[in-house]
C-alpha positions as a Python dict, from the first residue, in 0.01 Angstrom:
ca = {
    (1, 'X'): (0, 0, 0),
    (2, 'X'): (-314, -89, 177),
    (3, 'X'): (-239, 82, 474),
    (4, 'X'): (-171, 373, 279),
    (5, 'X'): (-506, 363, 125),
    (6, 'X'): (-709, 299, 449),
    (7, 'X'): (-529, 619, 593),
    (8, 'X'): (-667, 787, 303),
    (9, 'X'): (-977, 642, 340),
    (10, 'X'): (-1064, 761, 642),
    (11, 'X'): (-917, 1065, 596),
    (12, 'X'): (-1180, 1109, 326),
    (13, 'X'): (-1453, 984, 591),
    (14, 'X'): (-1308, 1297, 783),
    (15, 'X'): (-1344, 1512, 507),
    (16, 'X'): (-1706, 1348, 435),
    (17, 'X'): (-1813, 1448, 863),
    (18, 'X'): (-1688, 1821, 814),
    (19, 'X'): (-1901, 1823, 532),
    (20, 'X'): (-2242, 1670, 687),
    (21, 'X'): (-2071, 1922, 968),
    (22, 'X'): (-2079, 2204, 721),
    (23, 'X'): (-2437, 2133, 586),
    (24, 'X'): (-2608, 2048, 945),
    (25, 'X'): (-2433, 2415, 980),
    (26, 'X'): (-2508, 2572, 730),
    (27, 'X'): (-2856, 2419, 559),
    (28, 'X'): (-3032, 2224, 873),
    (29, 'X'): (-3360, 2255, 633),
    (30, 'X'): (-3149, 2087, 362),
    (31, 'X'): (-2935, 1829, 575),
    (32, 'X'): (-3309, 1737, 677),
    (33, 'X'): (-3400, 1714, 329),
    (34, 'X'): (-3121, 1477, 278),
    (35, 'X'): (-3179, 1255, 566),
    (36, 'X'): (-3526, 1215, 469),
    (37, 'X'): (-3429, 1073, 124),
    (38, 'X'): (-3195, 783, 309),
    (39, 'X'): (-3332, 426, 193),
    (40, 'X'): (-3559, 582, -26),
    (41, 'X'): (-3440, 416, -320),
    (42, 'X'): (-3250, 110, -413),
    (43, 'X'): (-2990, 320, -550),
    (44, 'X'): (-2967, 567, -284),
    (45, 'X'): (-2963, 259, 33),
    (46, 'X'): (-2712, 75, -147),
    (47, 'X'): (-2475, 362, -260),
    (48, 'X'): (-2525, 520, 126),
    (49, 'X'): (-2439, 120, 258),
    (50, 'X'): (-2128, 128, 21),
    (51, 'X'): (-1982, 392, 124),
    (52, 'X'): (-2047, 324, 502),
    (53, 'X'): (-1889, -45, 458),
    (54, 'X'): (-1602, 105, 281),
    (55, 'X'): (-1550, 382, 549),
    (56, 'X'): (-1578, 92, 761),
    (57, 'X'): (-1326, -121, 645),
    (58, 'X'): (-1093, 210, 599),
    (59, 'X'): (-1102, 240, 1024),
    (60, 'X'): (-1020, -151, 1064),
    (61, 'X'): (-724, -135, 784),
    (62, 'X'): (-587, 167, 947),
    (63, 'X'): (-616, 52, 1305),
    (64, 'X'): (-260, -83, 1384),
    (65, 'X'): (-153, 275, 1207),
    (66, 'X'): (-371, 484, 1422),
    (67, 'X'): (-324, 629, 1808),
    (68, 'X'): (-667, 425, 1898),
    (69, 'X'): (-636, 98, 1735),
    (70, 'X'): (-833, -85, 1933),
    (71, 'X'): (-1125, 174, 1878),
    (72, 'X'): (-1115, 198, 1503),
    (73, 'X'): (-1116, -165, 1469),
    (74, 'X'): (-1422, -177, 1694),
    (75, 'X'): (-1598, 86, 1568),
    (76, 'X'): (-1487, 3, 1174),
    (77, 'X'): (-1643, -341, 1255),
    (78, 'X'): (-1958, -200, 1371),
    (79, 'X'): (-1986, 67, 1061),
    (80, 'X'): (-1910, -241, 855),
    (81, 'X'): (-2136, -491, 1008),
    (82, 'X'): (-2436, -268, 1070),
    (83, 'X'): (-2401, -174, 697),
    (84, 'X'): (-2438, -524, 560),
    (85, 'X'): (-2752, -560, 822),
    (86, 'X'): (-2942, -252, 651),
    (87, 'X'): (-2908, -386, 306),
    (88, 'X'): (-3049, -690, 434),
    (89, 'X'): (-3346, -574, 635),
    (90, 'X'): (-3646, -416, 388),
    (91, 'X'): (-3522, -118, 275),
    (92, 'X'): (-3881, 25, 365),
    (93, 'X'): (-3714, -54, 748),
    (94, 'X'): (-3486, 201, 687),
    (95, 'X'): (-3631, 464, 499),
    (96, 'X'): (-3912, 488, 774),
    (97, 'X'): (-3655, 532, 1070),
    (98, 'X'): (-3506, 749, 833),
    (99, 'X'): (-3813, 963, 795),
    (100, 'X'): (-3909, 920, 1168),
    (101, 'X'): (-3583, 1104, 1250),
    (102, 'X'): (-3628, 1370, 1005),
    (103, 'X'): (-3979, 1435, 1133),
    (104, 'X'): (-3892, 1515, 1464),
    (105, 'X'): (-3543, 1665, 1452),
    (106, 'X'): (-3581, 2030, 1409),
    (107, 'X'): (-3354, 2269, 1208),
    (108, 'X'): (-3226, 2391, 1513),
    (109, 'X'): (-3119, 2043, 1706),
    (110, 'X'): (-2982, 1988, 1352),
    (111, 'X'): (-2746, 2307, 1375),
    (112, 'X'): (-2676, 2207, 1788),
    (113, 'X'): (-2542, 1833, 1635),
    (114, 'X'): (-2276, 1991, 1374),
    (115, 'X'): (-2017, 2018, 1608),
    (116, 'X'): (-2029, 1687, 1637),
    (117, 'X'): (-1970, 1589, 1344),
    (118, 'X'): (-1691, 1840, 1296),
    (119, 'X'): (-1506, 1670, 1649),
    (120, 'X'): (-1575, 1347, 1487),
    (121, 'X'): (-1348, 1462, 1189),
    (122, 'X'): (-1099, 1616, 1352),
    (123, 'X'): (-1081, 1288, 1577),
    (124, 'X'): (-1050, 1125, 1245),
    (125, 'X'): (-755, 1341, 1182),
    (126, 'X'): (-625, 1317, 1471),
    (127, 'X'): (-596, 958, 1502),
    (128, 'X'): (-435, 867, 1142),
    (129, 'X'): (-171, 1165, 1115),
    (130, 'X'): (73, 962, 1342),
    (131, 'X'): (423, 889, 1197),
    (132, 'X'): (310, 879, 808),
    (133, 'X'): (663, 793, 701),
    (134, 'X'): (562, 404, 807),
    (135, 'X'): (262, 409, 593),
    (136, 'X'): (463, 648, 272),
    (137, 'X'): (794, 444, 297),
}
């Protein structure tokens, strides 16, 4: 049952990259917009440091499931851990490197860096759609 729902888990962090993918794309001005408003709030740095932590701890939980399980628990642990850090620094920390980055990345760097997001989730895909008849039963 758990490893069931970390495969889904990251499979929705795959499905959340395609999107960024599809917005860097699509809307650079907008994904821009977006990165600009990271940290700016309480509500907005803790709800973008849940769902990091949880995507996080999706990659560790499916690790032994995965073909790189050695890399998704490293990497999970780093998603994880650096998103327990950043609610603990001063969220005005973050929402100026935040801001810093959106001030010099232009639309068009922004539209170059989609594809990586899009390998990221395919990656993502990749790596989790291994035998799923050990995780379904």
């Amino acid at each position: 049952m758990i490893s069931q729902l970390a495969i889904y888990g990251v499979l929705l962090f795959a499905a959340w990259m395609a999107l960024v993918g599809g917005i860097m794309m699509l809307a650079p001005d907008g994904a821009l917009a977006i990165l600009r408003k990271a940290g700016s709030t309480a509500i907005i740095n803790i709800a973008e440091q849940s769902l990091r932590f949880t995507f996080g701890i999706a990659l560790i939980g499916a690790a032994h499931l995965s073909r790189f399980p050695e890399a998704f628990t490293w990497i999970g642990v780093f998603i994880a851990a650096t998103s327990v850090l950043i609610l603990l620094i001063p969220r005005r920390w973050h929402y100026a490197y935040a801001v810093w980055w959106a001030d010099r990345l232009r639309p068009g760097m922004v539209r170059l860096l989609a594809p990586v997001s899009f390998a990221i989730a395919l990656v993502l895909v990749y790596a989790v759609m291994t035998d799923l008849s050990a995780v379904t039963g």
